[in-house]
C-alpha positions in Angstrom: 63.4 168.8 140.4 61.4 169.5 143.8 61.7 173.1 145.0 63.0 170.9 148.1 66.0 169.4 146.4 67.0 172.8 144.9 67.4 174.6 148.9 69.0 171.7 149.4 71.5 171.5 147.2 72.4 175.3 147.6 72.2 175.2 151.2 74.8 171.7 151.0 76.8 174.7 148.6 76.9 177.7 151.0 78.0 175.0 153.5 80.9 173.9 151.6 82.0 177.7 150.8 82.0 178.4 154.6 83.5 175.1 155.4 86.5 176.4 152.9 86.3 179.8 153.9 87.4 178.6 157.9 89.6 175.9 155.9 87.9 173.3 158.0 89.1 170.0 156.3 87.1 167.9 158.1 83.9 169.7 157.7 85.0 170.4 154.1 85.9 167.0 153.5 82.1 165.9 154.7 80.7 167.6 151.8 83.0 165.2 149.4 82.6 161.7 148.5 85.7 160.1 149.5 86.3 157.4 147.2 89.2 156.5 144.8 86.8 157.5 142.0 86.3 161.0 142.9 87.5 163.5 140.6 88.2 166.9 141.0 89.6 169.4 137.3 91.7 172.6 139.1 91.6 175.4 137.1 94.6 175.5 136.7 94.1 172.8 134.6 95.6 169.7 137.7 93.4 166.4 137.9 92.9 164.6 141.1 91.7 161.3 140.8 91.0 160.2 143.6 89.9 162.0 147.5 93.2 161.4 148.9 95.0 163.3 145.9 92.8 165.8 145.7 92.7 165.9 150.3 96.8 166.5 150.0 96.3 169.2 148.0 94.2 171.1 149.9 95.7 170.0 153.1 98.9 172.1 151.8 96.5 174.6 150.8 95.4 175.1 154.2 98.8 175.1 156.1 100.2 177.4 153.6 97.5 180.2 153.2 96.6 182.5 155.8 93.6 183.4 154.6 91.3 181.9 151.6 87.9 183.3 150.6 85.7 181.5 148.1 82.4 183.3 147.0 79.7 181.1 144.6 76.8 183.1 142.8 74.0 182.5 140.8 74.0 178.6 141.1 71.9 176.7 138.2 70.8 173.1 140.3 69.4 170.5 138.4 68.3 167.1 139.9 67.7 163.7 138.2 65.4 161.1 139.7 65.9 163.1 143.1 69.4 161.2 143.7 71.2 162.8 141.2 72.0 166.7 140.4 74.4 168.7 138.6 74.8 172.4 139.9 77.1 175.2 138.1 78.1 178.7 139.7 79.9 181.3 139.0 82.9 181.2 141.6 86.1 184.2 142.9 88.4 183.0 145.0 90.9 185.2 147.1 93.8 183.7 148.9 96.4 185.5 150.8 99.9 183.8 151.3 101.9 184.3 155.0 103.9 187.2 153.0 100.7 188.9 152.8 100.5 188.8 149.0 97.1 187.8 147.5 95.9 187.1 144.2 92.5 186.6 143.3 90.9 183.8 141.0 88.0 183.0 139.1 85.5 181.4 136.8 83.0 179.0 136.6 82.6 176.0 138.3 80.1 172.4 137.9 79.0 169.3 140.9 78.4 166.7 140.1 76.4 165.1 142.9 75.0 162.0 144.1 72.4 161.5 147.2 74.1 158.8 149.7 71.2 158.2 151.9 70.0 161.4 153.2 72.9 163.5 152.3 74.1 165.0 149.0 78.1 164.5 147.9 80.0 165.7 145.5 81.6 163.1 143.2 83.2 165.6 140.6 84.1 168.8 140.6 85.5 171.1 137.8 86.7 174.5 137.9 87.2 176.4 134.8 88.9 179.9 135.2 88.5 182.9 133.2 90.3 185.8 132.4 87.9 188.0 133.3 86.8 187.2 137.2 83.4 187.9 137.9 82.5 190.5 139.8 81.0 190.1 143.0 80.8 186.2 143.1 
């Protein structure tokens, strides 16, 4: 893996996390690849198959919450052939609901991505949550 390929990917990463964080769907979305064979594994232990199931879920996400705030650390990025990469984090997420009550979330976390052109996507994602969150992801 090029040193080149690894800033990218993590930049792509910290891109997606603030894309989240402002619950931007469209800028959030950018980072996805939007095709019937996406997948994305919730840790709570859901499956979307497919963008658009996985795009209403979030979309209800984002009208609901008032405030979300995903943190990622000490992401392991490895490419294949330069067009292909698999990254895992360590990820917390804190969500606060319009009644003000918030509950924290958090595990670990693979991509699986693929290099359209010039730009990196996400085809699969899967979140694994553990009892223990980790501390200052």
């Amino acid at each position: 893996m090029t040193e080149e390929n690894h800033k990218e990917i993590e930049d792509f990463l910290r891109s997606m996390r603030q894309a989240y964080n402002t619950q931007d769907m469209k800028a959030f979305r950018s980072h996805f690849w939007t095709n019937s064979q996406f997948v994305h594994l919730d840790a709570s232990g859901r499956i979307d198959e497919g963008w658009g199931s996985f795009e209403e879920v979030l979309d209800q996400e984002f009208r609901y919450l008032d405030s979300v705030q995903l943190t990622m650390r000490n992401a392991n990025v490895r490419s294949f052939d330069d067009r292909f990469a698999l990254a895992t984090t360590e990820w917390k997420l804190s969500q606060v609901d319009p009644g003000g009550r918030a509950q924290d979330l958090g595990g670990r976390a693979s991509f699986s991505l693929v290099r359209f052109g010039k730009d990196w996507k996400i085809v699969a994602a899967h979140y694994t949550a553990l009892e223990t969150i980790p501390e200052e992801a």
